[in-house]
C-alpha positions as CSV (number, residue, x, y, z in Angstrom):
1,X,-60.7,-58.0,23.8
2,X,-61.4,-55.5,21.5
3,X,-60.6,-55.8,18.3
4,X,-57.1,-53.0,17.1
5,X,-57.4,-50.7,14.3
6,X,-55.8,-51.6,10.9
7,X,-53.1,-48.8,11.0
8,X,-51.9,-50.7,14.4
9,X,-50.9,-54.0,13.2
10,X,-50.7,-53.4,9.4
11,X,-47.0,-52.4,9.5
12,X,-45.9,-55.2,11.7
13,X,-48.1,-57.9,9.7
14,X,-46.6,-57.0,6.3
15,X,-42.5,-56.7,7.4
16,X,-41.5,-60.0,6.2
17,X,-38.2,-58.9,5.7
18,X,-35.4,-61.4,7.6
19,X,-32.0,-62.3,7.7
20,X,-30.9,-65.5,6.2
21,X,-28.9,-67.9,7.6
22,X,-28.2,-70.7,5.1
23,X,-27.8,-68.7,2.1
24,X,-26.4,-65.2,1.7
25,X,-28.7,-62.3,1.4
26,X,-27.6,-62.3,-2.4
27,X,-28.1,-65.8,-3.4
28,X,-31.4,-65.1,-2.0
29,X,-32.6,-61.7,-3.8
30,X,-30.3,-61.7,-6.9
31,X,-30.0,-58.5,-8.5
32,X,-31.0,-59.6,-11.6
33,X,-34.1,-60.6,-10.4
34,X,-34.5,-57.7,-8.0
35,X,-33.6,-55.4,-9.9
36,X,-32.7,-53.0,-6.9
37,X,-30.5,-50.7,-8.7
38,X,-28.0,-51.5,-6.2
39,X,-30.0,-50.2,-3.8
40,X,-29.4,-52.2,-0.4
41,X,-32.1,-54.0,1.2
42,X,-32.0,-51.7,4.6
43,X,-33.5,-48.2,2.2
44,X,-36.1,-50.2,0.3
45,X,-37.6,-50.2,3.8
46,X,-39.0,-47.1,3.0
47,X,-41.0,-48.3,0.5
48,X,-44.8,-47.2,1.9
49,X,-47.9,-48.4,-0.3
50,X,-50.9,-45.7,-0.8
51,X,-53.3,-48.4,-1.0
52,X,-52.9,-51.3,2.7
53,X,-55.5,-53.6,2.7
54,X,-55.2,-57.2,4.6
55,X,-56.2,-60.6,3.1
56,X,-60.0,-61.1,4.7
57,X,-60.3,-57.0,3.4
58,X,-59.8,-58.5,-0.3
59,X,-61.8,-61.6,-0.3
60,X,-64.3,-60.0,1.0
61,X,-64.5,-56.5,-1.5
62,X,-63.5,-59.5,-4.1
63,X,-66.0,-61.8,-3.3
64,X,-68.4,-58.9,-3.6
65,X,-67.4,-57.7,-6.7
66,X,-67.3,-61.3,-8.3
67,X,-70.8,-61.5,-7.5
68,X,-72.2,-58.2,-9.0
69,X,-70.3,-58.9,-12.3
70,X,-71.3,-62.3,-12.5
71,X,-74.9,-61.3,-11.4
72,X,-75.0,-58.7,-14.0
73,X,-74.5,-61.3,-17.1
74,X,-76.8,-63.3,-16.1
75,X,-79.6,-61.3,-15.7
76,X,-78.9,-59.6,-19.0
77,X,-78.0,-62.9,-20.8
78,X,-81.7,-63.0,-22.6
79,X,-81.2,-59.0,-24.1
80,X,-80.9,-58.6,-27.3
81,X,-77.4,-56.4,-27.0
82,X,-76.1,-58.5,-29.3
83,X,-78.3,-58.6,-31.8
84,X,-78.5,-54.8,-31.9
85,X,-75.6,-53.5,-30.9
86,X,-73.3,-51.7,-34.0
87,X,-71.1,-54.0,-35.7
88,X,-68.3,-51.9,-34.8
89,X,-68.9,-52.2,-31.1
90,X,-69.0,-56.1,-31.9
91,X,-65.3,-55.3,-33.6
92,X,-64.2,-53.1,-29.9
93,X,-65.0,-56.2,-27.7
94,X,-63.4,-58.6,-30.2
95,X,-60.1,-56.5,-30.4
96,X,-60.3,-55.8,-26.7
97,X,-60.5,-59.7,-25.3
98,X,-58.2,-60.9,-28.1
99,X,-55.1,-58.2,-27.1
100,X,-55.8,-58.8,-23.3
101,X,-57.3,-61.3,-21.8
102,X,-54.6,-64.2,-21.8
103,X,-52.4,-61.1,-21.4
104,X,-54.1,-60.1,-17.7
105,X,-52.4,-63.9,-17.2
106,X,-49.3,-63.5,-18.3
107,X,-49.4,-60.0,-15.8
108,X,-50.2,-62.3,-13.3
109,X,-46.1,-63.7,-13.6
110,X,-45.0,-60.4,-14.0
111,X,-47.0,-59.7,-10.3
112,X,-45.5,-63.1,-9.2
113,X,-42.0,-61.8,-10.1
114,X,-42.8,-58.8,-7.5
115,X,-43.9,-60.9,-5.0
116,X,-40.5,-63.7,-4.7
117,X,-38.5,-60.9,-5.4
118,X,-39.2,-57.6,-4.6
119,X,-36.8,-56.2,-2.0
120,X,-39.9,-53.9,0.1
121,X,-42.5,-55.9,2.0
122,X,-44.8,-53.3,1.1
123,X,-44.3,-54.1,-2.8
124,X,-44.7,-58.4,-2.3
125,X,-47.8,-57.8,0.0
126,X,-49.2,-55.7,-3.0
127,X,-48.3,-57.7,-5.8
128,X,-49.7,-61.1,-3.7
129,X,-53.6,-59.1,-4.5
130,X,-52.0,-57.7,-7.8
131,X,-51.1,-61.8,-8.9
132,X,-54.8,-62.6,-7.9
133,X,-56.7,-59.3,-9.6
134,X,-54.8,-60.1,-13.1
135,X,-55.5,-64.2,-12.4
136,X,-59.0,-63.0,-12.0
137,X,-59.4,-60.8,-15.0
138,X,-57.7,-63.7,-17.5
139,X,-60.6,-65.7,-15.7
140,X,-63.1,-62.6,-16.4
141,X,-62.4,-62.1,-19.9
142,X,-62.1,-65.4,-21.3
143,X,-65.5,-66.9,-19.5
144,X,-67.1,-63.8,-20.6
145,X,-66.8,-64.1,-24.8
146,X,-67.0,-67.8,-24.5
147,X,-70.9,-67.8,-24.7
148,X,-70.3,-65.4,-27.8
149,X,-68.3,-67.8,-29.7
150,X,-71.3,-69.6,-30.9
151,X,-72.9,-66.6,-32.6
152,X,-69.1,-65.6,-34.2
153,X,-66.3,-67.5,-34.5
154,X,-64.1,-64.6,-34.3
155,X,-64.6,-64.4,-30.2
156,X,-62.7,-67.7,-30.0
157,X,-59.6,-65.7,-30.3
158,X,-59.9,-64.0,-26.7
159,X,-58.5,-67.5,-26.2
160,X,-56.8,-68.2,-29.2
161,X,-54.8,-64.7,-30.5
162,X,-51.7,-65.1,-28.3
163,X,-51.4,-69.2,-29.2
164,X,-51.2,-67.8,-33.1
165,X,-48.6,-65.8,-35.3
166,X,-51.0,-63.6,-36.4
167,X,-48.8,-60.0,-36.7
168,X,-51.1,-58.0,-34.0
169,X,-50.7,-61.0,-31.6
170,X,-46.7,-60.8,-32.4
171,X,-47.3,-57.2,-31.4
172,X,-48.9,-57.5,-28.3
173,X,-46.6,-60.2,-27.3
174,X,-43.7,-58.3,-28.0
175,X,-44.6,-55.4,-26.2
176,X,-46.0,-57.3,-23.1
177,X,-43.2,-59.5,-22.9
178,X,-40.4,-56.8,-23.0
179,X,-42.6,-54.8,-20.1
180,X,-43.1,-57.2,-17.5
181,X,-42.2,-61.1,-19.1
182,X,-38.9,-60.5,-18.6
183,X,-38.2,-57.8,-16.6
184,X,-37.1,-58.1,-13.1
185,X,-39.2,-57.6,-9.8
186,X,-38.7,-53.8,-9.7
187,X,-38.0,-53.4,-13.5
188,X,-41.9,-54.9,-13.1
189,X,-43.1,-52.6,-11.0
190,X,-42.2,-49.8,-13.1
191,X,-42.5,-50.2,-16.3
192,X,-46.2,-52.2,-15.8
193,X,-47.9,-51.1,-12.6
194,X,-46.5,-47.0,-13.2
195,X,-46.5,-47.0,-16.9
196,X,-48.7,-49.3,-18.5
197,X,-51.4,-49.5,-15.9
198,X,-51.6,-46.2,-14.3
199,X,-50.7,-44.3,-17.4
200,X,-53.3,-46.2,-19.9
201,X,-54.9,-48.9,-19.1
202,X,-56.6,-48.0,-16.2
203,X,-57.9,-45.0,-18.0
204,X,-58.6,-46.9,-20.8
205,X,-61.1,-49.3,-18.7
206,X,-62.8,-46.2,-17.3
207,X,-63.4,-45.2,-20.9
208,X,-64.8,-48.5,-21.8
209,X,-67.5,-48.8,-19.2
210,X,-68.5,-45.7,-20.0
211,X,-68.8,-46.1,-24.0
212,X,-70.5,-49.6,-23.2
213,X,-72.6,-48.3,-21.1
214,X,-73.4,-45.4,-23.5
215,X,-74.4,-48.3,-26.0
216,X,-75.9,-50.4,-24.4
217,X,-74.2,-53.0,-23.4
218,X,-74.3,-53.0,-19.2
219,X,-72.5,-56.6,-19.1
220,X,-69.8,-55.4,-20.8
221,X,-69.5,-51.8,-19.0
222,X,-70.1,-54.1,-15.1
223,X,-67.2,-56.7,-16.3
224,X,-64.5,-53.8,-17.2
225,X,-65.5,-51.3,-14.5
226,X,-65.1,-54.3,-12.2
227,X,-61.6,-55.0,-13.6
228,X,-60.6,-51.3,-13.5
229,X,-61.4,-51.1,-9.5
230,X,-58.9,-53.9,-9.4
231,X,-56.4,-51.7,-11.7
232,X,-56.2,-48.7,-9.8
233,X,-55.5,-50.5,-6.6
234,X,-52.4,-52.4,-7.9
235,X,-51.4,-50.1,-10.1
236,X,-50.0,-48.3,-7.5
237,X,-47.1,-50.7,-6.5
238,X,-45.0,-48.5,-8.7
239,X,-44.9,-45.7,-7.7
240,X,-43.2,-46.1,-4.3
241,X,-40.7,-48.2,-6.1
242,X,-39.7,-44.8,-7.9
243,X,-39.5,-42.8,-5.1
244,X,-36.8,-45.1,-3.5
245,X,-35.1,-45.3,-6.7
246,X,-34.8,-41.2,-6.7
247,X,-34.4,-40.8,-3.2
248,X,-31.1,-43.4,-3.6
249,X,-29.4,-41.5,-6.7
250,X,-31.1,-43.9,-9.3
251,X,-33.3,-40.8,-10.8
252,X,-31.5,-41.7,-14.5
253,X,-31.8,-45.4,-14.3
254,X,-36.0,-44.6,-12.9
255,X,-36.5,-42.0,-16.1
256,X,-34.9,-44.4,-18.4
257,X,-37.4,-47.2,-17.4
258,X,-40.5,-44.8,-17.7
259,X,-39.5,-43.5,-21.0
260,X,-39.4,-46.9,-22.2
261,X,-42.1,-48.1,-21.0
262,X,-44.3,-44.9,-22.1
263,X,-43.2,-45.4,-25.6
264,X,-44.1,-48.9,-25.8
265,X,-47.4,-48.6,-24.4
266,X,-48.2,-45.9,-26.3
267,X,-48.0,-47.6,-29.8
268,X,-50.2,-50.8,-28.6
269,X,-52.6,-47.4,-27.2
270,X,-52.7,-46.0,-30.6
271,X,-53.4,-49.0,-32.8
272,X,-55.8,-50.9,-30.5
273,X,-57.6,-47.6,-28.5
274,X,-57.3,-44.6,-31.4
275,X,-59.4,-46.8,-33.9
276,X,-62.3,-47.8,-31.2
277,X,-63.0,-44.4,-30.2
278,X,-62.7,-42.5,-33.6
279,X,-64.4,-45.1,-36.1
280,X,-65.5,-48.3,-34.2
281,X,-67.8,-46.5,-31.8
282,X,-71.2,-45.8,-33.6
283,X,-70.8,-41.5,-34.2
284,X,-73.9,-41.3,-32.2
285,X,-72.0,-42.1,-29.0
286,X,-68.7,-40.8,-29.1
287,X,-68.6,-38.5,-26.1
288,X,-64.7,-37.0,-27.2
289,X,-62.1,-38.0,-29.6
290,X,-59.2,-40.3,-28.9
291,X,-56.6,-36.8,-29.2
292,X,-59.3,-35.1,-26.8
293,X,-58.9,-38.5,-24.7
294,X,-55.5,-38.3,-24.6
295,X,-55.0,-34.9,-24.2
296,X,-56.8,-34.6,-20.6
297,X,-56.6,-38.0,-19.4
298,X,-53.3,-39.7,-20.6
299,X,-50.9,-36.5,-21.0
300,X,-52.5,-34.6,-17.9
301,X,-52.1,-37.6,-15.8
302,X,-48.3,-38.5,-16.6
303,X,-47.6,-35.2,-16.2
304,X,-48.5,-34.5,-13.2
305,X,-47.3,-37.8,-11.9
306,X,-44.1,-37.9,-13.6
307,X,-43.6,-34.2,-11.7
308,X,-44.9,-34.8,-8.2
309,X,-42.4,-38.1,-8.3
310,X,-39.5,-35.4,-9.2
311,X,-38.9,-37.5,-12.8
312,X,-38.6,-35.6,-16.1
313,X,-40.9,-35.9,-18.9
314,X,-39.6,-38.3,-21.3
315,X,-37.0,-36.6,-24.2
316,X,-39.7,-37.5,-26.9
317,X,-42.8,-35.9,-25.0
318,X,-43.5,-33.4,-27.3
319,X,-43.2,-35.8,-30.6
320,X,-45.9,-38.1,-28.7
321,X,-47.8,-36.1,-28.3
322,X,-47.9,-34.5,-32.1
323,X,-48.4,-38.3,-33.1
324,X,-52.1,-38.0,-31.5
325,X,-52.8,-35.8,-34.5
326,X,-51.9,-38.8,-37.3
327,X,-51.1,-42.1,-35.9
328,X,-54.0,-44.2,-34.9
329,X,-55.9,-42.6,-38.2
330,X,-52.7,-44.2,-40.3
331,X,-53.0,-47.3,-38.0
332,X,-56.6,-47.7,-38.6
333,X,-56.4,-46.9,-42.4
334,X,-54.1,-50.2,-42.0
335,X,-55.9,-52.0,-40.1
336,X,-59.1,-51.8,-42.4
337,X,-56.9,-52.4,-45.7
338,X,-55.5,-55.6,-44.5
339,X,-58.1,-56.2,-42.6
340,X,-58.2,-60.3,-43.9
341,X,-55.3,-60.5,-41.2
342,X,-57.4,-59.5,-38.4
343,X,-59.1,-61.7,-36.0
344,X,-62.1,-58.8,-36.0
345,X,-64.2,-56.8,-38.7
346,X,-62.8,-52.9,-38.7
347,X,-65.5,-50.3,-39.3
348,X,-64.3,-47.9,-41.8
349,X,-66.6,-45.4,-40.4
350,X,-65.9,-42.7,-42.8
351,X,-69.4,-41.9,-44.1
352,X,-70.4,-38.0,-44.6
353,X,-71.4,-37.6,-41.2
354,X,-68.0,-39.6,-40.1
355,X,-66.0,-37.2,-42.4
356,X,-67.2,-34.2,-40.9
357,X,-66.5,-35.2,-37.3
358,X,-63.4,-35.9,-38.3
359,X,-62.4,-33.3,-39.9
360,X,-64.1,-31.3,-37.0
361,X,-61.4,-32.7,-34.5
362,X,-58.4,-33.3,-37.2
363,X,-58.6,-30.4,-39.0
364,X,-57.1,-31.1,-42.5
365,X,-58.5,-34.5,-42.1
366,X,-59.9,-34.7,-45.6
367,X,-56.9,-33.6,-47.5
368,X,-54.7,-36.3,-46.0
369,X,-56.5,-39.4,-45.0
370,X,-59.2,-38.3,-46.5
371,X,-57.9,-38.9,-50.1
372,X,-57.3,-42.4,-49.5
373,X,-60.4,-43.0,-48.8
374,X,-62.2,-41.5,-51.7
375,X,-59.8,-44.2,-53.7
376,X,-61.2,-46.8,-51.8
377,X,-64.7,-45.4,-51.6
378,X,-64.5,-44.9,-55.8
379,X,-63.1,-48.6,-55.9
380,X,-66.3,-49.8,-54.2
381,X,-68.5,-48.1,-55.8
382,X,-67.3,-49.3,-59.1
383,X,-67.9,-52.8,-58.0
384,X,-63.5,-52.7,-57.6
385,X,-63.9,-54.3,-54.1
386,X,-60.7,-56.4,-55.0
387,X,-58.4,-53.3,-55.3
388,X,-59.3,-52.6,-51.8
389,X,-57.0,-55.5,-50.8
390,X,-53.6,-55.6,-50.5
391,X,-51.3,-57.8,-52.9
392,X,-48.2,-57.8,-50.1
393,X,-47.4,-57.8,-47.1
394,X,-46.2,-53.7,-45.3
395,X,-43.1,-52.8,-43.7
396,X,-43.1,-54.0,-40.0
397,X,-41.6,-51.5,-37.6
398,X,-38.7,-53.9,-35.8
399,X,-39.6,-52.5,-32.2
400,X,-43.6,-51.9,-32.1
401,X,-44.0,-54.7,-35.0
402,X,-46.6,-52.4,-36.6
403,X,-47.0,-51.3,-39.8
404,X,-44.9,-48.0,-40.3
405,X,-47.4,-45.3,-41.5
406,X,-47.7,-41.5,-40.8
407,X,-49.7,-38.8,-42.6
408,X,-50.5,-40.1,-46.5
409,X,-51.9,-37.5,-49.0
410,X,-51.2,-33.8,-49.0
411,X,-49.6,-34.3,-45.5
412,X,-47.6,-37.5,-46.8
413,X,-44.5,-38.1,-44.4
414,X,-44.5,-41.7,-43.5
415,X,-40.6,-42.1,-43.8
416,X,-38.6,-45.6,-42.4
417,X,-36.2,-44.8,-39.5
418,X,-33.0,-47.5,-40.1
419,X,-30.6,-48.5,-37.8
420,X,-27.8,-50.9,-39.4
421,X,-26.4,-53.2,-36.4
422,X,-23.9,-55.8,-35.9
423,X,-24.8,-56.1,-40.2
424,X,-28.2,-56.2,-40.0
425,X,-31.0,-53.0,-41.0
426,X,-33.5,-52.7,-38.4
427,X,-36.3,-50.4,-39.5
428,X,-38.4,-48.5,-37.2
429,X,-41.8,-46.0,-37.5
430,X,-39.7,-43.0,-35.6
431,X,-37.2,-41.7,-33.8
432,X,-38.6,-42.9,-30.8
433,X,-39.0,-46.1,-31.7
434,X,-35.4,-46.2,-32.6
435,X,-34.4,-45.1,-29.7
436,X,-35.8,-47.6,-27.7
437,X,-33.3,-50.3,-29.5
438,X,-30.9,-48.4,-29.2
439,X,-31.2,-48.4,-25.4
440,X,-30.6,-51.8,-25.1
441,X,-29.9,-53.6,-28.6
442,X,-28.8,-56.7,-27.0
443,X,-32.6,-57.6,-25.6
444,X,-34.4,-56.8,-29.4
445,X,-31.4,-58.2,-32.4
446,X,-33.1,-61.2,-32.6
447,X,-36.3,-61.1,-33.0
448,X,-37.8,-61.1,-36.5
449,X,-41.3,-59.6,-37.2
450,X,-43.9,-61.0,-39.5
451,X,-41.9,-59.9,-42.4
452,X,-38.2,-60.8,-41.5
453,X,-39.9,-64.5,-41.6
454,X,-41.3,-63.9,-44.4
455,X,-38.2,-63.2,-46.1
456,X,-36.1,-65.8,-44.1
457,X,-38.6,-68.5,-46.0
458,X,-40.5,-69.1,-42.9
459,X,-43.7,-68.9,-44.4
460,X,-44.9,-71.4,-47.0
461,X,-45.7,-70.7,-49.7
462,X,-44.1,-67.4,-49.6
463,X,-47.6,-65.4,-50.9
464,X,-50.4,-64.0,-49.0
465,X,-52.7,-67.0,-48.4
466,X,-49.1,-68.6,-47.1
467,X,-48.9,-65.5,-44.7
468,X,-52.8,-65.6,-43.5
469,X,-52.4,-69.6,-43.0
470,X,-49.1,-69.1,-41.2
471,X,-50.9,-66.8,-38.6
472,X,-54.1,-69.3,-37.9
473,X,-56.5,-67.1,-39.9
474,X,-59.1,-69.6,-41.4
475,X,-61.7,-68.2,-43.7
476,X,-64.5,-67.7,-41.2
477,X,-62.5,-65.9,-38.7
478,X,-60.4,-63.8,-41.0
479,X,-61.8,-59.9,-40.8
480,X,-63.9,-58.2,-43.2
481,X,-65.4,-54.1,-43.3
482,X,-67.8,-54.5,-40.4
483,X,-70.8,-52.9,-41.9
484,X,-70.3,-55.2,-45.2
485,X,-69.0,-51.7,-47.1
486,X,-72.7,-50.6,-46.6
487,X,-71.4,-46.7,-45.7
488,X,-70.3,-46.8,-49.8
489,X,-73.6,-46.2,-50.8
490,X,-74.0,-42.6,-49.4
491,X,-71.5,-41.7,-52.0
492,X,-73.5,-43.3,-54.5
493,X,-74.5,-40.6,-56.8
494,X,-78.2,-40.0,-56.8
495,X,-79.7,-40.8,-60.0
496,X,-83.5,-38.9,-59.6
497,X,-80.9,-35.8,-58.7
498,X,-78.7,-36.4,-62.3
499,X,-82.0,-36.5,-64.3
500,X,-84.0,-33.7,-62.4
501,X,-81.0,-31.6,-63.6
């Protein structure tokens, strides 16, 4: 008997939709784990994946990809990548597995949420391969820097950063927890497969590979290109969602959702993404800038998305999109000034030929960040290394629980954004970020950044060393300037030129 075509049986296979007889269809699907909108069961029937594949189809394109990336690190296990590679490219994978890897597991709930609950058979059958892909990268990306531990003790924290207080940890968690932790099934399909997959992180992978590759480092480039293959395929469990959502008068609660979801991503974009493309990646191999980046990959896609699904762009587009101009710089300026709170060593990057480049894509570059770092350049070079550290602890944005920074010198309009609720001042880095809370105060009131705690008399003793022992820093993993402030000394002035003249 021969064997029938995919497209014969697929539909049947996957309709495990049916009618309950011991417990009402409601007690079943709640809505507030659905999160249909209201929409009945009968319409989400019209839910139709872009990507069908059957369970042998995945082990098999799995099993093959398992075995390529695995195959890869071995063979390259004796290179010297390691050795040579920049320091900042060491401070990119550092960052990278500590803000994702046990975060791939927690979007393995978030796909396990999809999968009890979703109300389309289409959208469980895909989020059954989405639960194993993110199971799989968690897997990927802790086995991966465990052989790098020994070497640097700041690797451990691809294991360690989301078991710790440390404030970028808080961030990540905080973000990831309010997109997909707890969110319900279609919620979930939104706001992480639409938003924060298709929108950035599966263009942020494709980035990856190719910088690693660019550098050097193919075990890197094979592991993230093998996770992003996974990323586009799942990814795409959301966008069906919306179109029933639309198609069944839900288009406000849809747009609300996206907006959301877009802002959110976009902060943890800017402070993790910004910095590795415009400072951490060695000059010599930046292919575009992070505003270039976003410009043609992030902004072009979500248009053109958020269009074709017959969504709006969000209300705050056009202030986003300004923020590519200033935000990741003020992030990274932060970063690298309290940069003894970091599980990674920031590269400052901001030698002559570093300047230039980035004055080249930010015009007015100089006169704005720029002037902060001739104090900090003029600090170093007087032997002043200790006024390059901080003596307390910034003001924490209440929603992205970020530093709030903007533009500093003759730019300077980094301003606080307060919003006094039910007696308490929540302070936020913009009017977007504000708005966010105010969509739905009830799910953020309670939570208190790094700060708040630090105020509340949390952290003991209440100084610095108190604050970098409350988030799990010890001295060996706590970050440092990743080139040991070596870039300093081409602002050293010359002193065969002084004579000479």
């Amino acid at each position: 008997m021969p064997m029938l075509e995919r497209a014969d049986w697929y539909d049947i296979a996957r309709d495990t939709n049916w009618t309950p007889k011991y417990v009402s269809q409601e007690a079943l699907f709640p809505d507030v784990m659905t999160g249909a909108q209201g929409v009945p069961m009968a319409q989400w029937q019209s839910y139709d994946e872009p990507y069908k594949t059957s369970y042998p189809e995945y082990v098999r394109v799995q099993r093959e990809k398992d075995a390529g990336a695995y195959s890869v690190k071995a063979a390259l296990e004796r290179s010297n990548i390691f050795a040579s590679a920049d320091p900042g490219w060491h401070s990119i994978l550092k960052a990278h597995y500590g803000s994702l890897a046990v975060g791939e597991y927690a979007a393995m709930s978030g796909e396990a949420r999809m999968v009890r609950f979703g109300q389309a058979p289409g959208m469980r059958n895909m989020a059954t391969f989405g639960m194993l892909d993110e199971n799989r990268h968690a897997q990927l990306q802790l086995y991966y820097p465990h052989d790098l531990v020994s070497k640097d003790r700041q690797f451990d924290w691809a294991q360690k950063a989301y078991h710790t207080n440390e404030w970028a940890a808080i961030a990540v968690r905080h973000t990831l927890d309010d997109l997909f932790m707890a969110r319900s099934a279609t919620e979930t399909a939104i706001m992480l497969t639409f938003a924060f997959e298709t929108g950035f992180t599966n263009m942020q992978f494709l980035g990856l590979a190719a910088d690693a590759a660019e550098t050097g480092d193919y075990t890197f480039a094979s592991l993230v290109s093998s996770i992003q293959t996974d990323e586009s395929r799942h990814a795409q469990i959301g966008g069906p969602a919306l179109e029933v959502l639309i198609a069944n008068g839900r288009k406000a609660e849809a747009q609300k959702l996206v907006d959301v979801a877009i802002a959110r991503t976009w902060r943890l974009f800017a402070i993790l993404t910004g910095p590795s493309m415009d400072y951490y990646t060695p000059i010599e191999h930046r292919k575009q800038s992070f505003k270039e980046f976003m410009q043609e990959w992030i902004v072009g896609q979500f248009e053109r998305s958020l269009i074709e699904l017959g969504l709006d762009l969000p209300w705050y587009w056009d202030k986003m999109i300004a923020e590519f101009e200033f935000q990741h710089h003020a992030y990274h300026l932060g970063l690298w000034f309290w940069r003894k709170t970091l599980w990674w060593n920031p590269a400052a990057a901001v030698t002559p030929e570093c300047r230039a480049w980035l004055e080249e894509k930010y015009p007015g570059w100089n006169d704005t960040f720029g002037k902060c770092w001739d104090v900090i350049t003029d600090n170093l070079l007087a032997g002043r290394e200790d006024l390059t550290h901080p003596e307390t602890l910034p003001v924490l944005c209440n929603m992205s629980q970020i530093p709030i920074c903007a533009i500093p010198g003759n730019g300077w309009n980094v301003k606080d954004y307060p919003l006094d609720y039910e007696g308490r001042t929540y302070h936020f880095n913009s009017e977007i970020d504000r708005w966010v809370f105010e969509q739905d105060p009830v799910r953020y009131r309670d939570h208190m950044s790094l700060v708040d705690r630090f105020l509340a008399g949390e952290i003991q003793p209440p100084t610095l060393a108190g604050a970098l022992a409350y988030m799990g820093l010890s001295p060996a993993e706590m970050g440092d300037d990743a080139h040991k402030y070596a870039w300093a000394d081409a602002f050293r002035p010359d002193p065969l030129a002084k004579s000479a003249a």
